[in-house]
C-alpha positions, 0 to 999 in steps of 0.5 A: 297376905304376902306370898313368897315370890321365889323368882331369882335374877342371879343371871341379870347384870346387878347381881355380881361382885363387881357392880355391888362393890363398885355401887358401895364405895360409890355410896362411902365416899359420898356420904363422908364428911368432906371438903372443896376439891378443884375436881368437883366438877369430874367429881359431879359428872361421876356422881351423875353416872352412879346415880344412874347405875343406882336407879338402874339397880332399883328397877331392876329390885323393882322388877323383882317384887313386882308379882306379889305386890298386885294384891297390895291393898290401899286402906290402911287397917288392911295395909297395916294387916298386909305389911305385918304379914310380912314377918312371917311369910316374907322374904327369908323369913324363918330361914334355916341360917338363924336357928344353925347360928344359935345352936351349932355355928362356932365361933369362926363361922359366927364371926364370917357371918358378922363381918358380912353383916356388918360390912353390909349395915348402911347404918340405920340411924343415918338412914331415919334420919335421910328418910325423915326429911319433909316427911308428914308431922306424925311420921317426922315425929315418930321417925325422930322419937326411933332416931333418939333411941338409936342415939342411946337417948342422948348417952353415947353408951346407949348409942347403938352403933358403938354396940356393933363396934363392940361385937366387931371388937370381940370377934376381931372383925374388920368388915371390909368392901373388899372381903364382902359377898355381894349379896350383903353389898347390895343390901346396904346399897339398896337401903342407901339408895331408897333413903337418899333419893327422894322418889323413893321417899315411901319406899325407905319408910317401908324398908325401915318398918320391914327391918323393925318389923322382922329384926327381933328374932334373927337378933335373939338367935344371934344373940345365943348363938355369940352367948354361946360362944363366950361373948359378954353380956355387954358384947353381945349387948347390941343384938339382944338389945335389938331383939326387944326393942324393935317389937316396941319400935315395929308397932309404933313405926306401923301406928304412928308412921305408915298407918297415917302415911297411907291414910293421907295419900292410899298410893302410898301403899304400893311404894311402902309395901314394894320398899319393904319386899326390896329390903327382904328379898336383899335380905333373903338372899344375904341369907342364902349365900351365907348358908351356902358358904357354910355349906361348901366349908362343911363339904371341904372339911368332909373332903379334906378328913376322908381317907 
């Protein structure tokens, strides 16, 4: 079983709003869509320092997950077991942040905290389909079968990425680089850096089953906490989707995904396993700066009302 390595690197050098920010407008512009320019060659003498910035940040993530992954075993039931313990003693799982949102949090702090969120969301359809290439037939399939539901199956109503479009829309949020923390930056960052480089192929497998895997209850509290403050059914339709569908989709990821992957080749394990904790510890800290806002908001209010 997975125990909670509390180490914080706050003080080391990817941990600041500068290079998380730099990083995520690295990563918008090379994955849009775009055309020949004269300046390729500049252009690819830029992409090479970045990714060298990129690799840099995901050792130091590395680093981070080292201790607890010792004790990581290599076969798979038992893997399987040992990565599903992860969504109850994982990085910042049960955290306080999400019962507040569902109970207390009003419609203002409800909409900070998905602007963070959805400025930090790297798009989970383009990360399976990144992730996929040249991957085993079993897990290609169950990748694609996971791709198709994010594609609402074929139907551009059921596609899940418009979903997020239409709580972005009621709660009038314009997710922005620029107005992000860089805890949330460097969530979407690490999950795109794990899913476009091909060392790090495991590594996303993991950090996706980590996401299916630990998703649905954090989507259930926000979920009630966006019905409670007047949001349709149809626009808060993306988190209570996600809150029933990822347990069917954890369950077939682990089945059909990791538990062949680690048969085949058991080294498999470690890079599944440290791919899963980076993308939790991310997670985990998201979550603490998110509380602490709220926090020093509420300290303010209390400061501005006293006599």
């Amino acid at each position: 079983m997975y125990h909670h390595n509390r180490s914080d690197i706050a003080d080391q050098s990817w941990c600041t709003l500068r290079a998380q920010r730099a990083l995520a407008i690295w990563n918008k512009r090379r994955m849009s869509p775009g055309f020949p320019t004269i300046a390729w060659r500049e252009e690819a003498e830029e992409h090479a320092r970045m990714l060298r910035e990129e690799g840099a940040f995901l050792e130091e993530m590395r680093a981070c997950v080292a201790e607890p992954l010792a004790d990581v075993p290599s076969q798979p039931d038992a893997f399987i077991r040992w990565f599903e313990s992860l969504k109850e003693h994982g990085p910042g799982q049960g955290d306080p942040l999400f019962p507040w949102l569902a109970e207390r949090a009003s419609r203002d702090q409800l909409r900070w905290f998905f602007e963070q969120e959805a400025a930090g969301e790297a798009g989970f359809d383009d990360l399976v389909a990144l992730t996929q290439i040249k991957l085993p037939k079993r897990a290609k399939l169950e990748l694609a079968r996971n791709y198709w539901d994010e594609m609402g199956r074929g139907n551009e109503k059921g596609m899940h990425g418009p979903l997020l479009h239409d709580v972005a829309a009621a709660l009038d949020v314009k997710p922005s680089i620029e107005t992000t923390v860089w805890e949330s930056l460097a969530l979407a960052n690490a999950m795109t850096a794990m899913a476009t480089n091909r060392r790090f192929r495991w590594h996303s497998v993991g950090a996706l089953g980590a996401i299916e895997l630990t998703a649905p209850t954090r989507a259930c509290h926000v979920a009630a906490g966006l019905k409670r403050v007047g949001l349709s059914h149809r626009e808060r339709r993306y988190f209570e989707l996600h809150a029933v569908l990822d347990v069917k989709h954890s369950e077939a990821w682990n089945e059909e995904a990791i538990g062949p992957l680690v048969a085949e080749d058991p080294r498999r394990a470690r890079a599944i396993a440290e791919g899963a904790l980076i993308r939790l510890e991310c997670g985990r800290r998201c979550f603490r700066r998110y509380r602490q806002h709220f926090e020093d908001q509420a300290a303010k209010r209390s400061l501005e009302t006293t006599p």
